[in-house]
MDTraj code that builds the backbone (N, CA, C; nanometers):
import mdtraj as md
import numpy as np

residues = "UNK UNK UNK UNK UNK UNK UNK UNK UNK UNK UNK UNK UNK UNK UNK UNK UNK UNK UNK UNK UNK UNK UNK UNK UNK UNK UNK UNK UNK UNK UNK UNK UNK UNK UNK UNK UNK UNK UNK UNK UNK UNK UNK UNK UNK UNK UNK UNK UNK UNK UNK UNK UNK UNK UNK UNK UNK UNK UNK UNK UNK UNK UNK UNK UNK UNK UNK UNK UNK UNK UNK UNK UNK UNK UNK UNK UNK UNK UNK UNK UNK UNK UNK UNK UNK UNK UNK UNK UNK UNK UNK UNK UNK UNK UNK UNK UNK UNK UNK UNK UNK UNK UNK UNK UNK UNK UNK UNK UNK".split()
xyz = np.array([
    [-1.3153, -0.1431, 1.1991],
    [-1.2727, -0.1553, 1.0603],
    [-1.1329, -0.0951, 1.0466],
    [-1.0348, -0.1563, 0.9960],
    [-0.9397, -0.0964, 0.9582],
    [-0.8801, -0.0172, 0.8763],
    [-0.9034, 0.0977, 0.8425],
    [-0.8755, 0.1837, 0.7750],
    [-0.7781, 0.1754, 0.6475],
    [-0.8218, 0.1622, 0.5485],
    [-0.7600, 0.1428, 0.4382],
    [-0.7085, 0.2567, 0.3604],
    [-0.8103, 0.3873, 0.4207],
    [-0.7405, 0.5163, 0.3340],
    [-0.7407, 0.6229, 0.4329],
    [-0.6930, 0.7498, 0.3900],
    [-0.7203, 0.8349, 0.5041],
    [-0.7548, 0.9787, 0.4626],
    [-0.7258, 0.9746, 0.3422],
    [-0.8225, 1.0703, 0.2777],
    [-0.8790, 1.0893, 0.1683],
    [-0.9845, 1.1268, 0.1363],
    [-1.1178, 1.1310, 0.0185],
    [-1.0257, 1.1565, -0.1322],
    [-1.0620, 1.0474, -0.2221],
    [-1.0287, 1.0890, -0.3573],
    [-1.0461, 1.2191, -0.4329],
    [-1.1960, 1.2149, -0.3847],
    [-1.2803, 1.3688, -0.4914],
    [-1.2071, 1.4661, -0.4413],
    [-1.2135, 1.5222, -0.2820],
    [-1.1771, 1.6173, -0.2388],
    [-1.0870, 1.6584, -0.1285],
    [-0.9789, 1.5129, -0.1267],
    [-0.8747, 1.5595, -0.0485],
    [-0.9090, 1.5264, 0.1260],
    [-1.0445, 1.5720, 0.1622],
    [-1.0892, 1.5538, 0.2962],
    [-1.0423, 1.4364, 0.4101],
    [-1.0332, 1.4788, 0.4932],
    [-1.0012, 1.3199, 0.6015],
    [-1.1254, 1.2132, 0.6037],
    [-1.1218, 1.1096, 0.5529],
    [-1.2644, 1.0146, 0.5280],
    [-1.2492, 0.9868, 0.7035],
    [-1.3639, 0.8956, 0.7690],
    [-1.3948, 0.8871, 0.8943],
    [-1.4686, 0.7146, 0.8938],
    [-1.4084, 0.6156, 0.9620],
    [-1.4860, 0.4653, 0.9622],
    [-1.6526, 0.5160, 0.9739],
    [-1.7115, 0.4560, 0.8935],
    [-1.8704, 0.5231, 0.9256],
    [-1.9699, 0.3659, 0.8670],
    [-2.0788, 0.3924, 0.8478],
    [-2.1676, 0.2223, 0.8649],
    [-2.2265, 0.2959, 0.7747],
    [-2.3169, 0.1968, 0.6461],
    [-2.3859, 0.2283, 0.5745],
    [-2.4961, 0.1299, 0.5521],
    [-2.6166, 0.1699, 0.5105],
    [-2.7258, 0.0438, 0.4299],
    [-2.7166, 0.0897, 0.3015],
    [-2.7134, -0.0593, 0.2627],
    [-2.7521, -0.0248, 0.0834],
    [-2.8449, -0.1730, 0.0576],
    [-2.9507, -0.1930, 0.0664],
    [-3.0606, -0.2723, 0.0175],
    [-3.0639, -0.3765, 0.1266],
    [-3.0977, -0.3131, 0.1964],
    [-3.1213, -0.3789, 0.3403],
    [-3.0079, -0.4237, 0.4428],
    [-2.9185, -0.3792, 0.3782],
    [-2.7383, -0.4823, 0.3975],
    [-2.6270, -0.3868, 0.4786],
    [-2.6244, -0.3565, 0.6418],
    [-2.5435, -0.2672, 0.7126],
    [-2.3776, -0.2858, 0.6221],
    [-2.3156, -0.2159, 0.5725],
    [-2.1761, -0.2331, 0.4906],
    [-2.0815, -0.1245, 0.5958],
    [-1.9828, -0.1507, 0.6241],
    [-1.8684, -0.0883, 0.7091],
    [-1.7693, 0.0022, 0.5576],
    [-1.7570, 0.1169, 0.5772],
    [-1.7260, 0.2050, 0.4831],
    [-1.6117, 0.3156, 0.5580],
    [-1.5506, 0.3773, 0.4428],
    [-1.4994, 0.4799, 0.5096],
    [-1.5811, 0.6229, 0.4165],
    [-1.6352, 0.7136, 0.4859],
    [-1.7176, 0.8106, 0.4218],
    [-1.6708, 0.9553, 0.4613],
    [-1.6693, 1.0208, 0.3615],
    [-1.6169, 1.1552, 0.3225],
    [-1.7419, 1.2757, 0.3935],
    [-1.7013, 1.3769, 0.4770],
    [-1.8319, 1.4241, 0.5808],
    [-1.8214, 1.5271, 0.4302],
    [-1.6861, 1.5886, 0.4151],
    [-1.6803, 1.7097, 0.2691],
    [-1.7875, 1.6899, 0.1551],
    [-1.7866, 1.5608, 0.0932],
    [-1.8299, 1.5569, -0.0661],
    [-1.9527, 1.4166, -0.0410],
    [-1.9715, 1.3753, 0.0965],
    [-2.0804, 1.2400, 0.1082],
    [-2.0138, 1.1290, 0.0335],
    [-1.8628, 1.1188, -0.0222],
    [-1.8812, 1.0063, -0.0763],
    [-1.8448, 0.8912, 0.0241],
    [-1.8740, 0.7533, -0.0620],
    [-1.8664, 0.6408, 0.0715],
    [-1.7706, 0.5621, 0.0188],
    [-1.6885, 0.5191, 0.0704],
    [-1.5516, 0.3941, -0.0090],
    [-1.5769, 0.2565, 0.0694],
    [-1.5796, 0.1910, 0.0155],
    [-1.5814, 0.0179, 0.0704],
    [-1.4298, -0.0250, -0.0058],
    [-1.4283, -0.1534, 0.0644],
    [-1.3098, -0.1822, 0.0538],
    [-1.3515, -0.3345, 0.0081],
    [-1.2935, -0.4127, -0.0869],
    [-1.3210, -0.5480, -0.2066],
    [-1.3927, -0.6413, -0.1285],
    [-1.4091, -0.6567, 0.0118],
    [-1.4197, -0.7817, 0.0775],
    [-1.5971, -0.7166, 0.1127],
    [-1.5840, -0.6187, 0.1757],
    [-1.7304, -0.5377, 0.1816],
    [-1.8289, -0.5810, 0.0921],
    [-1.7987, -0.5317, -0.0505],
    [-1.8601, -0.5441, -0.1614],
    [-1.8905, -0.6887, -0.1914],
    [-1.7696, -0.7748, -0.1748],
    [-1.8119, -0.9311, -0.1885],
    [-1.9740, -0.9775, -0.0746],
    [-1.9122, -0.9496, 0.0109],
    [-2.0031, -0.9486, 0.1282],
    [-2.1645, -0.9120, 0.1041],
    [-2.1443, -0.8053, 0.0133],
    [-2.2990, -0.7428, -0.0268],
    [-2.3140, -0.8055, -0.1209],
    [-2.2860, -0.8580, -0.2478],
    [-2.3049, -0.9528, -0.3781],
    [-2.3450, -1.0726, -0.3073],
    [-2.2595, -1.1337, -0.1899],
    [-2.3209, -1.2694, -0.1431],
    [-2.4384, -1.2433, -0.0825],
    [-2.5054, -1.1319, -0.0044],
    [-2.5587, -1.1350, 0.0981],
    [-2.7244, -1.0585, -0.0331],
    [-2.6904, -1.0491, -0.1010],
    [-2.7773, -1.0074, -0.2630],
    [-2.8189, -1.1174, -0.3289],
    [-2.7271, -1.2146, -0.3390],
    [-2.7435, -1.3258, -0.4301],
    [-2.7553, -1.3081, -0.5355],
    [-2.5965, -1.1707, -0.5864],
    [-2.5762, -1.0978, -0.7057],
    [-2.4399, -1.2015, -0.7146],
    [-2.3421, -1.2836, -0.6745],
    [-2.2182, -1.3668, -0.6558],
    [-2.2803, -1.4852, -0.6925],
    [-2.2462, -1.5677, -0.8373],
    [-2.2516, -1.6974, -0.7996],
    [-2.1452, -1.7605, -0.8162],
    [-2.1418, -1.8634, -0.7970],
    [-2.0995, -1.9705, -0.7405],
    [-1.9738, -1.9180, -0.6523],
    [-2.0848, -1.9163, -0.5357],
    [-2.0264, -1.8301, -0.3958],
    [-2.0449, -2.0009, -0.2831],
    [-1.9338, -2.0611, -0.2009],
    [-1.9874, -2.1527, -0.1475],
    [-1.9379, -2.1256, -0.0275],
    [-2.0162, -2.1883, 0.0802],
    [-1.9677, -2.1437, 0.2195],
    [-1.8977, -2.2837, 0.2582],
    [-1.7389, -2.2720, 0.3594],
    [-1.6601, -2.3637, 0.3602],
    [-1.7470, -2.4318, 0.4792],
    [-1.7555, -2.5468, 0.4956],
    [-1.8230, -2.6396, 0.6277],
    [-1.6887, -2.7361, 0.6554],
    [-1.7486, -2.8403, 0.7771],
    [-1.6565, -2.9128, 0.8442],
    [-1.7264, -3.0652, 0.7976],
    [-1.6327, -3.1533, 0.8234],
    [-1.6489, -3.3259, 0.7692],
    [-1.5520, -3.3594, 0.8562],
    [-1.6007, -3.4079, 1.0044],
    [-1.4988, -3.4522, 1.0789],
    [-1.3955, -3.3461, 1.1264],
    [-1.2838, -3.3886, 1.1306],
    [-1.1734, -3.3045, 1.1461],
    [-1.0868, -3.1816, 0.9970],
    [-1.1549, -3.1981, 0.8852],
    [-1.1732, -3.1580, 0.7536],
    [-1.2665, -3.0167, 0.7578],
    [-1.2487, -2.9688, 0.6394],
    [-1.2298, -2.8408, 0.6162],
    [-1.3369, -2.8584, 0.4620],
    [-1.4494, -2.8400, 0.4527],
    [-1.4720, -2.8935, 0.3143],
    [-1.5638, -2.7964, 0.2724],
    [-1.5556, -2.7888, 0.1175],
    [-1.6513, -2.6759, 0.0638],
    [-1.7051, -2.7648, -0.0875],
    [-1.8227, -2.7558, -0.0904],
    [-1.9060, -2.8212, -0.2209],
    [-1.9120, -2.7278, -0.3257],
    [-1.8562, -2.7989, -0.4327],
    [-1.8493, -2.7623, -0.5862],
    [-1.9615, -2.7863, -0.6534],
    [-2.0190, -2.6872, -0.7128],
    [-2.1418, -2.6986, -0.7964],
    [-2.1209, -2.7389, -0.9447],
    [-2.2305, -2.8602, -0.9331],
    [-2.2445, -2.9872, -1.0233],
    [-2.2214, -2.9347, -1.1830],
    [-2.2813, -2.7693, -1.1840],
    [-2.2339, -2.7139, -1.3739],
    [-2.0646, -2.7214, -1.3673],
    [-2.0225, -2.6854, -1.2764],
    [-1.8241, -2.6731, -1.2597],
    [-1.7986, -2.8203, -1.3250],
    [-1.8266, -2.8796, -1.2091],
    [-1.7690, -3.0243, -1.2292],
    [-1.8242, -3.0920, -1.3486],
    [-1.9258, -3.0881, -1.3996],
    [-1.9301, -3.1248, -1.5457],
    [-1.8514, -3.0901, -1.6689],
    [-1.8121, -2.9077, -1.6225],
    [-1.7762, -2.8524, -1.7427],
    [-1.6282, -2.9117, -1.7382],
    [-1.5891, -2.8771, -1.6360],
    [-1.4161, -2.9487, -1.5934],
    [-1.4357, -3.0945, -1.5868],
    [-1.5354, -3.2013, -1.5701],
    [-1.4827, -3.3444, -1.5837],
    [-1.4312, -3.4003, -1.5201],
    [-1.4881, -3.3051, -1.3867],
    [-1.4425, -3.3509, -1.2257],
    [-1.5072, -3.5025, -1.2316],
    [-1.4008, -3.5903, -1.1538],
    [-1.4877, -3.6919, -1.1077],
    [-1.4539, -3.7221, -0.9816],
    [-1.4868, -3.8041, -0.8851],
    [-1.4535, -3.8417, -0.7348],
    [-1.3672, -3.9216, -0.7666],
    [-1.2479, -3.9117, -0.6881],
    [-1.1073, -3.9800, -0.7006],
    [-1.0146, -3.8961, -0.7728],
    [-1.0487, -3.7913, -0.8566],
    [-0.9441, -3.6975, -0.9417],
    [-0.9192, -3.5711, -0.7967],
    [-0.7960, -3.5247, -0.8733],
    [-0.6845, -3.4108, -0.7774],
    [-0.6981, -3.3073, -0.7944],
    [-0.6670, -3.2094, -0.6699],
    [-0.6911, -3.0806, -0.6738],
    [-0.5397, -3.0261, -0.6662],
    [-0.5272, -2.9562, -0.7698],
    [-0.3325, -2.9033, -0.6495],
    [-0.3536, -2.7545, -0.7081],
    [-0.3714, -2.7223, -0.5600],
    [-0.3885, -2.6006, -0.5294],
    [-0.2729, -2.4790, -0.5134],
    [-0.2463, -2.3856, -0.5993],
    [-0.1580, -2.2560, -0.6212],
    [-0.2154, -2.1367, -0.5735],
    [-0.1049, -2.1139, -0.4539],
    [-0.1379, -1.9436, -0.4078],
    [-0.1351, -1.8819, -0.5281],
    [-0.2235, -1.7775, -0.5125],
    [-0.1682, -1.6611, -0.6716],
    [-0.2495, -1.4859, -0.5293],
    [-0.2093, -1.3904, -0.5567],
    [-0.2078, -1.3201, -0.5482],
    [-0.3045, -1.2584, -0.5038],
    [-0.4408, -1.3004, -0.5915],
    [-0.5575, -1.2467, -0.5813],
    [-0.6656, -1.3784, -0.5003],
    [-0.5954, -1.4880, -0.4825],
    [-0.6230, -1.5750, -0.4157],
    [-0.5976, -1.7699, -0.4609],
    [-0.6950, -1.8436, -0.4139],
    [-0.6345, -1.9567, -0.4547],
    [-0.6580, -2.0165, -0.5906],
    [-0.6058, -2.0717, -0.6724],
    [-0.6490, -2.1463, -0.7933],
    [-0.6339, -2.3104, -0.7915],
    [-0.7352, -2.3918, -0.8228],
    [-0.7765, -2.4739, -0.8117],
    [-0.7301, -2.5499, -0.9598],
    [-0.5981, -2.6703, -1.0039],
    [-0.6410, -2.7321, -1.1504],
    [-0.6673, -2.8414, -1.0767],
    [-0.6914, -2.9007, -1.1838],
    [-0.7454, -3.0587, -1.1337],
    [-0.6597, -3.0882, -1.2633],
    [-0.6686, -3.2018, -1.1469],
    [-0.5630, -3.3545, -1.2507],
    [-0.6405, -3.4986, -1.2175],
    [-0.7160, -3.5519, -1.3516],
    [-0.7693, -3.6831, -1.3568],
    [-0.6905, -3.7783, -1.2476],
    [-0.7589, -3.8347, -1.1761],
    [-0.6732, -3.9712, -1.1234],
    [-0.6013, -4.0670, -1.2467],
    [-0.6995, -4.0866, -1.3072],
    [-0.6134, -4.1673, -1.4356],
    [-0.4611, -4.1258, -1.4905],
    [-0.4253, -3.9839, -1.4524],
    [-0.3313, -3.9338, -1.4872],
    [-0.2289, -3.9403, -1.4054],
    [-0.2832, -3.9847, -1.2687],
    [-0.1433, -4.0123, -1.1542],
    [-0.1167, -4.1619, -1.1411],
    [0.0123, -4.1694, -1.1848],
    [0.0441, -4.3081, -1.1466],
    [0.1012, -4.2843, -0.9669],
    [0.0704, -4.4464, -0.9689],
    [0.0970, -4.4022, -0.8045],
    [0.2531, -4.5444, -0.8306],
])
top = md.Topology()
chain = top.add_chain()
for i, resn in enumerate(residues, 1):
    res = top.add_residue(resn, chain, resSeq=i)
    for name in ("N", "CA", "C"):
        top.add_atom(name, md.element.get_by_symbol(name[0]), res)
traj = md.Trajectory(xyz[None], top)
């Protein structure tokens, strides 16, 4: 695990890479020996929400040929008015990717 901090919020201490369970679920942590506390780091925590089935609409990416593909759940695409043949144009942002869609009807070709 790569070390994200190197010492304890509460009490200053040197934290140490250490392994944890929390509801059946081994989580990679950095933990404080001074004050017991345990720090995870955003991707950890995702990891335990998916692995909980506390995350929804969490989808795992699969393959289609030489393609890269991940399935959108049918409440999304209703609420947005997805249809097959409409566009995705996809924007880095910071905290990750954002997805608009643009009707096909709306692209002239």
């Amino acid at each position: 695990m790569k070390r994200f901090m190197q010492t304890c919020y509460k009490c200053n201490c040197d934290v140490k890479p250490s392994k944890v369970k929390r509801e059946g679920i081994e989580l990679n942590c950095m933990h404080c020996p001074e004050c017991n506390e345990d720090y995870f780091t955003s991707s950890e925590l995702i990891k335990f929400d998916i692995l909980t089935g506390k995350r929804k609409n969490i989808r795992k990416f699969g393959t289609l040929g030489d393609s890269t593909i991940m399935r959108i759940p049918t409440h999304i695409l209703k609420a947005y008015k997805i249809k097959p043949g409409d566009y995705g144009v996809f924007e880095e942002k910071s905290e990750g990717i954002l997805i608009k869609t643009v009707p096909a009807k709306e692209v002239k070709a």
